[in-house]
C-alpha positions as CSV (number, residue, x, y, z in Angstrom):
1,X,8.1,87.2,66.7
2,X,11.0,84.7,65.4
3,X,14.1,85.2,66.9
4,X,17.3,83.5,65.0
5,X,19.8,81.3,66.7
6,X,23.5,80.6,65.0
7,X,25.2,77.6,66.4
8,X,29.0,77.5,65.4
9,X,30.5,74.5,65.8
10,X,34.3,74.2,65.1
11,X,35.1,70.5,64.9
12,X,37.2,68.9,62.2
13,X,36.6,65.0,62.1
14,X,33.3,63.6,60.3
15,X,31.4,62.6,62.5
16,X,32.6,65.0,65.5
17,X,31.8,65.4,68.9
18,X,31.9,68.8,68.5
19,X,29.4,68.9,66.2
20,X,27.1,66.4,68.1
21,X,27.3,68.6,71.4
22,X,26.7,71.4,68.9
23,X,23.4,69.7,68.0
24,X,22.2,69.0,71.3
25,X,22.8,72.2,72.7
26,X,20.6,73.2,69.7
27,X,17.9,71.3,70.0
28,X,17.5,72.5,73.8
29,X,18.0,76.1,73.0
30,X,15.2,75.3,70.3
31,X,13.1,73.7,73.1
32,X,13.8,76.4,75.8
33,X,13.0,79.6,73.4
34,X,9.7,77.6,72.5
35,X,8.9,76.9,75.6
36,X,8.9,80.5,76.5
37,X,6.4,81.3,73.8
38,X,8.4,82.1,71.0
39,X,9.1,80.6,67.5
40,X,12.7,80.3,66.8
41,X,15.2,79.9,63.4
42,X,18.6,77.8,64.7
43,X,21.0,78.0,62.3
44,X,24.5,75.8,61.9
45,X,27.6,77.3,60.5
46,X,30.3,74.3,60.1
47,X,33.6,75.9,60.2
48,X,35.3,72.9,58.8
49,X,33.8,73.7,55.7
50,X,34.8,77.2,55.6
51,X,38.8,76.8,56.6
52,X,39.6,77.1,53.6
53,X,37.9,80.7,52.6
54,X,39.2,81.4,56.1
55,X,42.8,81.0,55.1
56,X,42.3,82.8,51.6
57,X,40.6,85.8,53.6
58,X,43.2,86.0,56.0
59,X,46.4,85.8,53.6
60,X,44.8,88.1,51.0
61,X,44.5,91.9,53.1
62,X,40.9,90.6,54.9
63,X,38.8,90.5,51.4
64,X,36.3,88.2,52.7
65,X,35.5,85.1,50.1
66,X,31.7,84.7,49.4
67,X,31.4,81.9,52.0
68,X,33.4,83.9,54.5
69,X,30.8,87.0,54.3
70,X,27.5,85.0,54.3
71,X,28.8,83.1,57.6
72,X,29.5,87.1,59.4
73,X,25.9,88.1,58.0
74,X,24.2,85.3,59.7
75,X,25.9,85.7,63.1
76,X,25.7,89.5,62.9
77,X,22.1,89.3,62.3
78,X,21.5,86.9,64.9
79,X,19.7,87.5,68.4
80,X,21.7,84.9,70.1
81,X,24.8,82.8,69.5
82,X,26.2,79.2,70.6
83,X,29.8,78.4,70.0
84,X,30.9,75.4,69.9
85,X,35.1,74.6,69.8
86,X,37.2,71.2,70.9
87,X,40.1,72.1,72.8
88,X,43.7,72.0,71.1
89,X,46.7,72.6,73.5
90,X,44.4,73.8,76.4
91,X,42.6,76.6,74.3
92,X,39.9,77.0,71.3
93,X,41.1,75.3,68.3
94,X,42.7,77.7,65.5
95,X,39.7,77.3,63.0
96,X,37.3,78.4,65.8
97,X,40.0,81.3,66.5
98,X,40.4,82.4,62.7
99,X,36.7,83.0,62.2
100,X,36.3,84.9,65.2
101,X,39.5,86.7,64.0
102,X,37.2,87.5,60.8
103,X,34.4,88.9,62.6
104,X,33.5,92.5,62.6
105,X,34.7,94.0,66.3
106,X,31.3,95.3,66.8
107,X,29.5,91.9,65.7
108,X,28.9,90.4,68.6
109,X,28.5,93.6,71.0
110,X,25.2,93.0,73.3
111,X,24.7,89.3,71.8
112,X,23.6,86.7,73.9
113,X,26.3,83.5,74.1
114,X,26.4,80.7,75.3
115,X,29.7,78.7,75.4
116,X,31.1,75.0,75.2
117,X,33.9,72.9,74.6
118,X,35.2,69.6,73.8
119,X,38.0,67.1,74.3
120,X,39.3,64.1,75.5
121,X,39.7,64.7,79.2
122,X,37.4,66.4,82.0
123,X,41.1,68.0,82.3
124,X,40.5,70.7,79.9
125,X,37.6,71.9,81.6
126,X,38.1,75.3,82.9
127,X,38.7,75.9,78.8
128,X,35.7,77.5,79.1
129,X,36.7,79.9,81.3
130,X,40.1,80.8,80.8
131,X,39.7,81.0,77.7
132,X,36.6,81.7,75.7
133,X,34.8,83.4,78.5
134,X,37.8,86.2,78.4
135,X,37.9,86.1,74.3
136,X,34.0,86.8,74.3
137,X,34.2,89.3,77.1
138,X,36.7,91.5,75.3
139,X,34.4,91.3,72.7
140,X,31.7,92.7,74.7
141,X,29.6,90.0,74.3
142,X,26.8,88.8,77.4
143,X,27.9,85.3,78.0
144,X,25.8,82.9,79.6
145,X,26.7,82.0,83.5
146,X,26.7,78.5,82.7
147,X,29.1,76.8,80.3
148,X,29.2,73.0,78.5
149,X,31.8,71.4,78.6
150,X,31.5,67.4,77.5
151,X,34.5,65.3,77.6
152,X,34.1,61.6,75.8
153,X,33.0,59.8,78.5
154,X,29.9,62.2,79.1
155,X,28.5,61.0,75.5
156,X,28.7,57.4,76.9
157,X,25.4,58.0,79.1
158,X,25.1,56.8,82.8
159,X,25.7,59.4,85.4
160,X,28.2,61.3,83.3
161,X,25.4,61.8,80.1
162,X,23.1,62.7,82.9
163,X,25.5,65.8,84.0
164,X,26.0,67.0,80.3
165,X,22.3,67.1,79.9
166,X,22.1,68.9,82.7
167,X,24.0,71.2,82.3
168,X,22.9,72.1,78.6
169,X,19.4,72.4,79.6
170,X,20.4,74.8,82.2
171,X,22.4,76.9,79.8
172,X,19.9,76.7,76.8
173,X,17.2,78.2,79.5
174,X,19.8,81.0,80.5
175,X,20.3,81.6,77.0
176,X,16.7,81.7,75.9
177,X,15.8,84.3,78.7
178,X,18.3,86.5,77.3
179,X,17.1,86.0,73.5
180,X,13.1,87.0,74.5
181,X,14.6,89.4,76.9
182,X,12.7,88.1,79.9
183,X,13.8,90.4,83.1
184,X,13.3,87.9,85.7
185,X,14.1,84.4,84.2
186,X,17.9,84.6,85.2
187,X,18.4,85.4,88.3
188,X,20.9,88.1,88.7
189,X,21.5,88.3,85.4
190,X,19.8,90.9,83.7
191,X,18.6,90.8,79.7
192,X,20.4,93.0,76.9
193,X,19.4,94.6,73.4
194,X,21.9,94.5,70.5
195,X,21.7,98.3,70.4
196,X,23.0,98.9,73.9
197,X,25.3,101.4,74.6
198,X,27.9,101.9,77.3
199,X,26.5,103.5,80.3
200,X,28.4,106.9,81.2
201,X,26.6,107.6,84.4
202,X,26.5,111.3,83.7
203,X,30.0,111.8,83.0
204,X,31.5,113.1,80.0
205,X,34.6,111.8,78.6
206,X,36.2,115.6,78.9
207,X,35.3,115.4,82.6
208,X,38.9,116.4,84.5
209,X,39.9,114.1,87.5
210,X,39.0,117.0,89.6
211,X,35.4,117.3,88.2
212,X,35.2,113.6,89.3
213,X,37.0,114.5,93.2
214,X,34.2,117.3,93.2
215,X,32.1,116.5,97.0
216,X,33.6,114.0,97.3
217,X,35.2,114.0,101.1
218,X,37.0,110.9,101.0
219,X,35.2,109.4,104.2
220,X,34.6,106.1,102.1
């Protein structure tokens, strides 16, 4: 079975760090998913090339241009995403925020992510986590437990290079567990389907706060 992988990658400059950590992670999600037995389709969307049918869409009542509407089919059909973002004024960029923006609410519900970032500094690291971790949670996506973050001087090499590699291998393997649904390959982390749904753990949503109380003694 082929799964499919879209990578979005939100940098502006040509050529762009973002898009180069975008490739590596990649190329190790491509490795891990392989390496697990399974063939896999990665797919790059390059936002840059889309802000403008992202700024038509969004000033025109959300009537998605064609560009716009093959970029939500390909992550909405996906089995796993990787998005990619340099960091503007200690958050995701706009461009990587407008596309979201554009996404169905139920698009990426269940999916697999895995996060990372960009920028200058090893400052603007916790981007990943107080910001796109909380953006991808709300949209009840299952983000990876381990994040990438490369600042420029990890794409220098020595020890720093060594530490970004690292840490994408170790993501793309969390990531690729969760796209062939292995049970046991994260620990503590359990694999997802896309058609989930909420657990209700046998109450229904007319159940009165009393119904809830009932044998319950309040010893604990």
């Amino acid at each position: 079975m082929s799964r499919r992988v879209v990578v979005l990658t939100a940098g502006l400059s040509q050529p762009s760090s973002t898009r180069l950590l975008a490739d590596q992670v990649a190329d190790a999600v491509r490795a891990a998913v392989g390496g697990r037995g399974e063939s896999v389709e990665v797919e790059t969307i390059e936002l840059r090339e889309l802000a403008v049918e992202m700024a038509q869409t969004m000033v025109s009542g959300n009537r998605p241009t064609p560009g716009v509407v093959a970029a939500q089919a390909q992550v909405a059909a996906a089995d796993g995403l990787v998005a990619v973002t340099p960091v503007f004024a200690a958050s995701y960029s706009g461009l990587f925020k407008t596309f979201v923006d554009l996404l169905d609410p139920k698009a990426l519900y269940g999916m697999p992510v895995l996060l990372a970032a960009t920028a200058g500094t090893p400052r603007h690291s916790l981007v990943l986590e107080h910001a796109m971790r909380p953006l991808f949670a709300y949209l009840r996506a299952v983000v990876v437990p381990t994040g990438v973050f490369a600042a420029t001087d990890d794409f220098g090499g020595g020890e720093g290079g060594s530490d970004l590699q690292r840490r994408i291998q170790r993501a793309a393997g969390e990531l690729a567990a969760l796209v062939v649904a292995e049970p046991t390959a994260v620990e503590g982390f359990a694999p997802t389907t896309r058609d989930a749904r909420p657990q209700t753990f046998g109450l229904t949503p007319s159940a009165s706060f009393a119904d809830l109380l009932r044998g319950h003694d309040g010893s604990t």
